[in-house]
C-alpha positions, -999 to 999 in steps of 0.1 A, spaced: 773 -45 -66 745 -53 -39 751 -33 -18 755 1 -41 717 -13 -52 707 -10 -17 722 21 -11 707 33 -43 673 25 -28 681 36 8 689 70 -10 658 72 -31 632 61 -8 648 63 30 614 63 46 601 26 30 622 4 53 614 -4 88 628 17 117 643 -14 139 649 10 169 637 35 177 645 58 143 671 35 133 664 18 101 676 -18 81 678 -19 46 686 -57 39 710 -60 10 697 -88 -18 712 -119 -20 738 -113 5 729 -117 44 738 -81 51 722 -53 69 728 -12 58 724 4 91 710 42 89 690 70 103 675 99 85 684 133 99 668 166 85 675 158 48 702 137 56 709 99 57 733 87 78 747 56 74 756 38 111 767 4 96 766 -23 74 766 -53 87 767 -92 84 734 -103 98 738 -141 104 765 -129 129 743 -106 149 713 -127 149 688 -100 162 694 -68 143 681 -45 170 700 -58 197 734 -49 174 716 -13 169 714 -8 203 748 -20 211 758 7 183 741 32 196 757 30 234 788 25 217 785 60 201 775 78 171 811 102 167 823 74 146 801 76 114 817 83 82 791 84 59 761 104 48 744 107 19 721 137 13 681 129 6 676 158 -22 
């Protein structure tokens, strides 16, 4: 249920929550130590995770570990309009 809110507010406003690298942005999901992962392309989102945070520790240091890993193996996105 928390995390289809944030994903409900990640697809209404994309653009409120911080870009933690470079244009990679965190949407923190309430009450639940979790992280939604995503970057806006044209008027696309695209969702690059969702992850636990307390694991990570430092969120962009997992978003850049994502991003050398590769972007081929998103599944998700979720059209702006």
């Amino acid at each position: 249920m928390e995390v289809d809110l944030t994903m409900f507010d990640v697809h209404a406003r994309p653009e409120s929550f911080p870009a933690v690298h470079g244009e990679k942005r965190r949407a923190i999901v309430h009450r639940f130590p979790y992280g939604v992962f995503f970057r806006i392309v044209g008027d696309t989102i695209v969702i690059l995770g969702i992850i636990l945070l307390a694991v990570i520790g430092n969120a962009a240091e997992y978003v850049s570990a994502m991003y050398f890993a590769g972007e081929d193996r998103i599944g998700l996105a979720l059209s702006i309009t």
